[in-house]
GULUMSE-144857 format. One record per residue (C-alpha): residue in three letters; x, y, z. Coordinates in nm, 2 decimals. Layout:
BEGIN
<node resn="ALA" u="X" v="Y" w="Z"/>
...
This chain:
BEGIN
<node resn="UNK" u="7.17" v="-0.56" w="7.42"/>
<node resn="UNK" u="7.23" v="-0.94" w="7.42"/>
<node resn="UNK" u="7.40" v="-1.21" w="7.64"/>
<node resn="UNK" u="7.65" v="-1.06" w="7.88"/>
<node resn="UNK" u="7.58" v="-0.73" w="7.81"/>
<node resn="UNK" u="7.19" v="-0.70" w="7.92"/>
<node resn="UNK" u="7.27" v="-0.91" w="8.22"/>
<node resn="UNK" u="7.51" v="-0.62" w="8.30"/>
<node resn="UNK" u="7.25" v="-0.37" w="8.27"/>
<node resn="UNK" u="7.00" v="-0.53" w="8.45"/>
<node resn="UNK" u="7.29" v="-0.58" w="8.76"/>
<node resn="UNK" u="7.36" v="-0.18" w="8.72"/>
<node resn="UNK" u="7.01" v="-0.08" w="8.74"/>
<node resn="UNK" u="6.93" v="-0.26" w="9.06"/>
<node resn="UNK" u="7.25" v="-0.12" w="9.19"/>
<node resn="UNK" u="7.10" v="0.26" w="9.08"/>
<node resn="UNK" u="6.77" v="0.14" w="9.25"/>
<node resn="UNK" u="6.93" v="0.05" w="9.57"/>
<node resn="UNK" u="7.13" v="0.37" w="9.55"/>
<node resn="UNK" u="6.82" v="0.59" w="9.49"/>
<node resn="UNK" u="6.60" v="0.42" w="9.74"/>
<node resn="UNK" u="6.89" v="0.58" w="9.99"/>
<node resn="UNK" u="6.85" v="0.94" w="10.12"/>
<node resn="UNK" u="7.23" v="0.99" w="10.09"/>
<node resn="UNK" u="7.23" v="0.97" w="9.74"/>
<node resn="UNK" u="7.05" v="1.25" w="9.49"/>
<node resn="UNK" u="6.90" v="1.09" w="9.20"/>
<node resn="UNK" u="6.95" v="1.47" w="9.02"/>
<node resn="UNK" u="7.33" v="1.44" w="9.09"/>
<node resn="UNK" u="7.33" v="1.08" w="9.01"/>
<node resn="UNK" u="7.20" v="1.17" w="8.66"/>
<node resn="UNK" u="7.42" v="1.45" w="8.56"/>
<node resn="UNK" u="7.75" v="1.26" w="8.71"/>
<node resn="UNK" u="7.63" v="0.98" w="8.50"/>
<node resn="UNK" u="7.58" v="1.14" w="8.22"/>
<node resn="UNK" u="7.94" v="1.36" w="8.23"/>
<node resn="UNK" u="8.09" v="0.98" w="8.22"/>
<node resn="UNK" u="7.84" v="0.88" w="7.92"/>
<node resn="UNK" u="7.95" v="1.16" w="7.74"/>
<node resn="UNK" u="8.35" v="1.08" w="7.81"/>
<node resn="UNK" u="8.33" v="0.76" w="7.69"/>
<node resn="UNK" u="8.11" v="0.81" w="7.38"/>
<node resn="UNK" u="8.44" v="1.04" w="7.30"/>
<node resn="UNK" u="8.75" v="0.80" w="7.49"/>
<node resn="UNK" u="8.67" v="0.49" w="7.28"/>
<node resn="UNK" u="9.04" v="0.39" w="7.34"/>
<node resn="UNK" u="8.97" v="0.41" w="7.72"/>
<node resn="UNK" u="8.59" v="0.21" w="7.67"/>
<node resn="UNK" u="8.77" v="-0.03" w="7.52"/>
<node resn="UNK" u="9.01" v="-0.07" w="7.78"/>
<node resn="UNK" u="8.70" v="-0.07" w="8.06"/>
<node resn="UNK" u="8.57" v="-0.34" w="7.85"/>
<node resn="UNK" u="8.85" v="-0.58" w="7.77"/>
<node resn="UNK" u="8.75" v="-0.90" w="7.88"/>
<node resn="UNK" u="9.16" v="-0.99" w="7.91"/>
<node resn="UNK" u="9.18" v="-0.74" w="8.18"/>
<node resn="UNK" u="9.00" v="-0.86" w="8.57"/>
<node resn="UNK" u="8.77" v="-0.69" w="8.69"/>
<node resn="UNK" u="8.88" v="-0.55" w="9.01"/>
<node resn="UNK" u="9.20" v="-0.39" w="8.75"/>
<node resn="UNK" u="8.89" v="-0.19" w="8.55"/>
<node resn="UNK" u="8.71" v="-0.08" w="8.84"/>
<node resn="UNK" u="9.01" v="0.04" w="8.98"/>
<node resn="UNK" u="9.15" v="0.23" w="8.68"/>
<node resn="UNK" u="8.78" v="0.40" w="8.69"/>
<node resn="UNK" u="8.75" v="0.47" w="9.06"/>
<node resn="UNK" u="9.15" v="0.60" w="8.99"/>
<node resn="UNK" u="9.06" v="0.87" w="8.65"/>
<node resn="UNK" u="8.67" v="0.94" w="8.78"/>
<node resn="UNK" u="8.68" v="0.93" w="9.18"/>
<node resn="UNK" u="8.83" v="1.30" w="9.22"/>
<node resn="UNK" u="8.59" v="1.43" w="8.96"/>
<node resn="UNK" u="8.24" v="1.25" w="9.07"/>
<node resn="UNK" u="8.06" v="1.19" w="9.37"/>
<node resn="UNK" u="8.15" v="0.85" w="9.59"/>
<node resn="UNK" u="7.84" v="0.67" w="9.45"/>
<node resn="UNK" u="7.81" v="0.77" w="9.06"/>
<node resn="UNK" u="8.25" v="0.62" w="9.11"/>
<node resn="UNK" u="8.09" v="0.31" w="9.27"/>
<node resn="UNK" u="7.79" v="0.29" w="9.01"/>
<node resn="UNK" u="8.09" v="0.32" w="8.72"/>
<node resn="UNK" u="8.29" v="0.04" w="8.89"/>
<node resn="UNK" u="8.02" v="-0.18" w="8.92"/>
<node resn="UNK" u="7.97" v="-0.15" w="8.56"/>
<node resn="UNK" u="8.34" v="-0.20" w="8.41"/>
<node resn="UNK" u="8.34" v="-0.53" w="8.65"/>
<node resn="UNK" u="8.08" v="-0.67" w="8.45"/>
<node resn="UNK" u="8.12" v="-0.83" w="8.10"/>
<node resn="UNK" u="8.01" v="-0.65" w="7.83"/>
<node resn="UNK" u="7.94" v="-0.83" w="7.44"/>
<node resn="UNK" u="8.03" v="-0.48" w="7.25"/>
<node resn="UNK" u="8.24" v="-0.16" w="7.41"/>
<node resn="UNK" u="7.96" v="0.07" w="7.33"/>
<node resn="UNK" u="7.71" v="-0.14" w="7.51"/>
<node resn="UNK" u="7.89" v="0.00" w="7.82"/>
<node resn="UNK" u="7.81" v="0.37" w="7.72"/>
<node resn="UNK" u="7.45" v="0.24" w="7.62"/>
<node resn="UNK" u="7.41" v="0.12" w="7.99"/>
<node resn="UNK" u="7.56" v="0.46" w="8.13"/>
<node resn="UNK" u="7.33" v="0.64" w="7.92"/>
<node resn="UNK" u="7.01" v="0.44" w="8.05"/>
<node resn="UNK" u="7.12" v="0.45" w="8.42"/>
<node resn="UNK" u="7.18" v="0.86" w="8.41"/>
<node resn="UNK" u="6.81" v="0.85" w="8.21"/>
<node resn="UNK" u="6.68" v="0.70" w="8.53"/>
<node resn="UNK" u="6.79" v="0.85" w="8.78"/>
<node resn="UNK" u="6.64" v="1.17" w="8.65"/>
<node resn="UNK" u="6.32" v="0.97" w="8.60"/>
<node resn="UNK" u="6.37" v="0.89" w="8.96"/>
<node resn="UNK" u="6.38" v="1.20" w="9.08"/>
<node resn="UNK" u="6.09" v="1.27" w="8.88"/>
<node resn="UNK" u="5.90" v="0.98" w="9.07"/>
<node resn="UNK" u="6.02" v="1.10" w="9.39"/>
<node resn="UNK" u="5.91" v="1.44" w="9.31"/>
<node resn="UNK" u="5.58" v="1.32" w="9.24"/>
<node resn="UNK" u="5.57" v="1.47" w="8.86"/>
<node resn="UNK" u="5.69" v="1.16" w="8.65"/>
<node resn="UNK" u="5.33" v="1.13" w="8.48"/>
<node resn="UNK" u="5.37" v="1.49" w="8.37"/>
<node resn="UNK" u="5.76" v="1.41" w="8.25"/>
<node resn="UNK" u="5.55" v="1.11" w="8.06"/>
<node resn="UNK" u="5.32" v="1.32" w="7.88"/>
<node resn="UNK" u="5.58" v="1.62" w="7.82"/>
<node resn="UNK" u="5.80" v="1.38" w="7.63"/>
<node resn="UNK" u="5.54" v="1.28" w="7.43"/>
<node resn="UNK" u="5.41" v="1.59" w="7.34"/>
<node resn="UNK" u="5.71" v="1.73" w="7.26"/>
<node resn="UNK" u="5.75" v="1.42" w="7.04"/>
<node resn="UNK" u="5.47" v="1.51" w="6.80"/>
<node resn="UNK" u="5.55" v="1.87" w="6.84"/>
<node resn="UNK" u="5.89" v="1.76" w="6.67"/>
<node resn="UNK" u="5.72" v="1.55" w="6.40"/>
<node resn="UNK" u="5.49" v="1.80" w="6.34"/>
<node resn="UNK" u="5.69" v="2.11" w="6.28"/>
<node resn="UNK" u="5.99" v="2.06" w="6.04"/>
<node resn="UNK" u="6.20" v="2.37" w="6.13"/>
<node resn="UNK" u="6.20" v="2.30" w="6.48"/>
<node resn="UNK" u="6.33" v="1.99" w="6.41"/>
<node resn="UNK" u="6.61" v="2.14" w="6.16"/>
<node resn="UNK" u="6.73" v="2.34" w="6.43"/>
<node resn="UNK" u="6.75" v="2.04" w="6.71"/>
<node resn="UNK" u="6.93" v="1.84" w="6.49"/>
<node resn="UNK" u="7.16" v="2.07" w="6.29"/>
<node resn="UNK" u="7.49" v="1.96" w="6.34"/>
<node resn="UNK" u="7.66" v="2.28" w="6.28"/>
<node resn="UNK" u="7.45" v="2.43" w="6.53"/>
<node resn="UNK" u="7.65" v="2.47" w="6.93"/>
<node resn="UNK" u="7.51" v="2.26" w="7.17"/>
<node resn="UNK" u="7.48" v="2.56" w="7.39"/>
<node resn="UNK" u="7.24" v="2.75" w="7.15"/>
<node resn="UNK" u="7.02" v="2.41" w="7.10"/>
<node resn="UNK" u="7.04" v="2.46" w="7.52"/>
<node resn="UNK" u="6.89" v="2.82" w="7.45"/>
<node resn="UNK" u="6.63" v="2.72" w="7.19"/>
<node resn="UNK" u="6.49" v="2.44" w="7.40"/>
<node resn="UNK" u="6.53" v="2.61" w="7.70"/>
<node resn="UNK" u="6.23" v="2.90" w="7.54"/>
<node resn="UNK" u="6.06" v="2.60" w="7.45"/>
<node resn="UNK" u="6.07" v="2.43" w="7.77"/>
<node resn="UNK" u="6.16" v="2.66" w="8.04"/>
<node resn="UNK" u="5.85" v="2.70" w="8.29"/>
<node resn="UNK" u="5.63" v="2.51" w="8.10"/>
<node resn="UNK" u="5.78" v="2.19" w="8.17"/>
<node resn="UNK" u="5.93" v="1.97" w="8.48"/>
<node resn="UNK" u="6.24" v="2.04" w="8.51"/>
<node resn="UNK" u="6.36" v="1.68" w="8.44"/>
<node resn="UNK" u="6.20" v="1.70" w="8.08"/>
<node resn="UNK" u="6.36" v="1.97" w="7.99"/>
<node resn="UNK" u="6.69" v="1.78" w="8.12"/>
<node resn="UNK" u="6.59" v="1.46" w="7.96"/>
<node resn="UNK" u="6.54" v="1.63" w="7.66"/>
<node resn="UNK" u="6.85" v="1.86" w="7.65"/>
<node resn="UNK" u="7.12" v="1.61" w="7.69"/>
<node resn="UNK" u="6.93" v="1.42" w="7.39"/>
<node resn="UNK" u="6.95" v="1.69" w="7.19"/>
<node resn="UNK" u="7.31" v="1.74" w="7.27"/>
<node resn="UNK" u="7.45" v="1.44" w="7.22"/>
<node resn="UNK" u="7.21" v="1.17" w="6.97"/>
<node resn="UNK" u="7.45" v="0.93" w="6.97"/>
<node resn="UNK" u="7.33" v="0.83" w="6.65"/>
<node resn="UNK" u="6.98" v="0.80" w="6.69"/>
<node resn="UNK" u="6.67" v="1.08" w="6.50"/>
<node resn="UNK" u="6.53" v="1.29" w="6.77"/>
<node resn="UNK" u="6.22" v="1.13" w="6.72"/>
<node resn="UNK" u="6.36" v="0.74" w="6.81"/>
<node resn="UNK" u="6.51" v="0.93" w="7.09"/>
<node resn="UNK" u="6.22" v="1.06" w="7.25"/>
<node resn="UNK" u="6.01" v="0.78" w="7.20"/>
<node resn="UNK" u="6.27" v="0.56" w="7.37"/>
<node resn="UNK" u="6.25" v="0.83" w="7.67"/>
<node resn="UNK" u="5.88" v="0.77" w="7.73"/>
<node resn="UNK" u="5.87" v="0.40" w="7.73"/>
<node resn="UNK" u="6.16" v="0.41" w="8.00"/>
<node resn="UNK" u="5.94" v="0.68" w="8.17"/>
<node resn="UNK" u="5.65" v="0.41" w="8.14"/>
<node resn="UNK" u="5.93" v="0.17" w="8.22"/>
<node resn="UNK" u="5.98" v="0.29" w="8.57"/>
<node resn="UNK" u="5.65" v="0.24" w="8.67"/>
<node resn="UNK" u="5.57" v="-0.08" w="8.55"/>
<node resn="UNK" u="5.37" v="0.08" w="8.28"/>
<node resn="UNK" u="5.31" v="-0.01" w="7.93"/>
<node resn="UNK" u="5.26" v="0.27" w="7.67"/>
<node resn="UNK" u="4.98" v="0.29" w="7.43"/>
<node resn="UNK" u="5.00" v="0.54" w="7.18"/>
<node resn="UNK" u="4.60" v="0.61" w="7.11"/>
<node resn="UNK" u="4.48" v="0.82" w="6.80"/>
<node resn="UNK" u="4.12" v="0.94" w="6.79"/>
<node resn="UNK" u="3.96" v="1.18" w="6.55"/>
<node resn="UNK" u="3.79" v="1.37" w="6.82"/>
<node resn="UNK" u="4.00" v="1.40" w="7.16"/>
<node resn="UNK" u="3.86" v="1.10" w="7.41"/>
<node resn="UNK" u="3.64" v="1.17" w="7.72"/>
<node resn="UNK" u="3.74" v="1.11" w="8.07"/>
<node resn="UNK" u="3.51" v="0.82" w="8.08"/>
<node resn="UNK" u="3.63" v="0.67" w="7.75"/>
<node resn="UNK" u="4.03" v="0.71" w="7.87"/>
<node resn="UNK" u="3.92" v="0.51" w="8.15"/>
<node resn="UNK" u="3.72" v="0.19" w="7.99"/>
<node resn="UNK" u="4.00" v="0.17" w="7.73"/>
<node resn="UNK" u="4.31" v="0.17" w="7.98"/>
<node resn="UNK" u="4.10" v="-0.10" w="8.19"/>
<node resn="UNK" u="4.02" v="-0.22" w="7.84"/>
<node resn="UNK" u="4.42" v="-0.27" w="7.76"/>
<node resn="UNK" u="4.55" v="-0.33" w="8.10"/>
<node resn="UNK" u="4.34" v="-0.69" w="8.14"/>
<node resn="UNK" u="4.44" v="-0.74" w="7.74"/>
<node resn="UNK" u="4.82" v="-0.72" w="7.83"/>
<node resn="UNK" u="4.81" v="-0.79" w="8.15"/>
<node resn="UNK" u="5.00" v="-0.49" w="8.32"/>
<node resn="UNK" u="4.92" v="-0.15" w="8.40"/>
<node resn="UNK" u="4.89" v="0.10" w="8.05"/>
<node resn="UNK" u="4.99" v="0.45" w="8.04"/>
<node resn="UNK" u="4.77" v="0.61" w="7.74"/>
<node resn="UNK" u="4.94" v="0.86" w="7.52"/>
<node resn="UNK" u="4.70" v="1.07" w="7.34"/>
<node resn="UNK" u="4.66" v="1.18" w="7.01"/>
<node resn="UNK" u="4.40" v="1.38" w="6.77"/>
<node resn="UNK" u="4.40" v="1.30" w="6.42"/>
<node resn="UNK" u="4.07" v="1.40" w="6.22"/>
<node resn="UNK" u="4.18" v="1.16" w="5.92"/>
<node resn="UNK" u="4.10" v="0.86" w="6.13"/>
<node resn="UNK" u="3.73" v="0.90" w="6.06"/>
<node resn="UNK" u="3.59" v="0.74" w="6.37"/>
<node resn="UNK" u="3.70" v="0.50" w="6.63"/>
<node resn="UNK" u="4.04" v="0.46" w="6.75"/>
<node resn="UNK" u="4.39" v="0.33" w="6.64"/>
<node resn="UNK" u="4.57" v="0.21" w="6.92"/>
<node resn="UNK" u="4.98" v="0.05" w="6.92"/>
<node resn="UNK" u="5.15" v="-0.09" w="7.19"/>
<node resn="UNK" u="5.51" v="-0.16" w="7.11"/>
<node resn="UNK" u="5.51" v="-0.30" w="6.76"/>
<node resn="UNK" u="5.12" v="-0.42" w="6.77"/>
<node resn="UNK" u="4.86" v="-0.24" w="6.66"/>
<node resn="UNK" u="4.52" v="-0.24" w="6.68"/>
<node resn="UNK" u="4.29" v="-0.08" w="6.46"/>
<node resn="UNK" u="3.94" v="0.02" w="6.49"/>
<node resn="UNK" u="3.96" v="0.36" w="6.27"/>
<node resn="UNK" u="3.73" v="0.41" w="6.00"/>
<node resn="UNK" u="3.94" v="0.51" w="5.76"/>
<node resn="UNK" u="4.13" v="0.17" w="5.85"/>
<node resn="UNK" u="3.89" v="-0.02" w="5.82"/>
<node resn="UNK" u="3.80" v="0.13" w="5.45"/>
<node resn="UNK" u="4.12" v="0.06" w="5.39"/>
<node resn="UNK" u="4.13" v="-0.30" w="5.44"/>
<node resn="UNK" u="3.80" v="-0.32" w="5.27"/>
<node resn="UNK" u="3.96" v="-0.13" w="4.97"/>
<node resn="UNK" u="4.28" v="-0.38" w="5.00"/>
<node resn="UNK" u="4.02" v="-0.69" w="4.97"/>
<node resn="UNK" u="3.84" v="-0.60" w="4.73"/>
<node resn="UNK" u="4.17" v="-0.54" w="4.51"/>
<node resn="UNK" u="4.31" v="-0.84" w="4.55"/>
């Protein structure tokens, strides 16, 4: 998002914050209300574009919203929406982008307050290579023909019991409705909100030879005084790296595999 639009956002989420930091308001309920007004929007794009129009004041938006949405959602999810269609926004569909995020975090909220958001962190990245890894699975996910309802089933076998229950809701209404992203972006986009909400960065580590307790703990003290913030380490075993490690944060990365490094020799040497 640019300009108007991220300024928006970033107004919306401390709105959400505020809301959530409340005891009358449950993040859970937040989420799925939220994400029941993503999904109408994504689909009404004659009404987003009448939420959006900057000819239009504000207080006429809000009130058309809090007028179609405030029988149908709870008092603060209508106030959260309201808050929202004030706003400017530079595209429509930057407004169901932002609905999107905010329903996104208020699971991840009640993940935090439940005390298992590290475990939704690492579920949504496992599940993320689990994805890459196994073709079918991901052919089913993302079949179009295939009802929303039976992707609900599949992942719910998948997921049911063995993962917190926000996971397997995070990952559900991506599955449901992609809104034109791969699962994979998707997912990846879930963890570094995830990492996101607790002023984490995410490095995604690769080793040969799974790291030891010791070792997770010089290199995230390692990367933390590198970037300056607090880094969540996502883990990964990949016996073509030879030795050492590959490490990316964001678009940077570091290596210090073998086979990298033979690489580059092999590159040199070439040119």
């Amino acid at each position: 998002m640019n300009g108007a639009s991220r300024e928006a956002l970033a107004a919306a989420r401390e709105r959400l914050d505020a809301l959530t930091d409340s005891t009358s308001a449950d993040a859970g309920t937040l989420a799925d209300e939220l994400a029941a007004v993503t999904a109408l929007l994504d689909r009404e794009v004659g009404l987003r574009r009448v939420l959006t129009d900057p000819a239009q004041s504000g207080e006429a938006k809000a009130g058309l919203a809090q007028r179609l949405l405030g029988s149908q959602v709870s008092g603060p999810t209508a106030d959260l929406v309201a808050g929202l269609v004030r706003s400017r926004w530079s595209q429509s569909r930057d407004l169901v982008d932002a609905l999107e995020q905010l329903a996104n975090l208020a699971d991840l909220t009640a993940a935090q307050k439940a005390g298992t958001l590290d475990s939704v962190e690492d579920e949504l990245f496992r599940f993320g290579r689990i994805v890459t890894s196994n073709t079918e699975l991901r052919a089913a996910l993302t079949n179009r023909k295939a009802t929303s309802s039976a992707k609900g089933e599949l992942l719910g076998s998948l997921l049911g019991g063995r993962a917190a229950a926000q996971t397997e809701r995070l990952v559900t209404r991506l599955v449901a409705a992609p809104r034109g992203r791969s699962l994979e972006a998707g997912l990846e986009s879930l963890s570094k909100l995830a990492a996101e909400r607790r002023d984490r960065m995410v490095a995604v580590v690769t080793s040969a030879v799974p790291l030891s307790d010791p070792q997770k703990q010089r290199l995230g003290a390692a990367l933390a005084k590198l970037y300056g913030r607090s880094m969540h380490l996502n883990l990964d075993v990949d016996p073509e790296v030879l030795g050492g490690i590959r490490v990316q944060v964001g678009d940077e990365v570091i290596n210090g595999s073998l086979a990298d490094r033979i690489a580059d020799a092999g590159r040199r040497l070439a040119g």
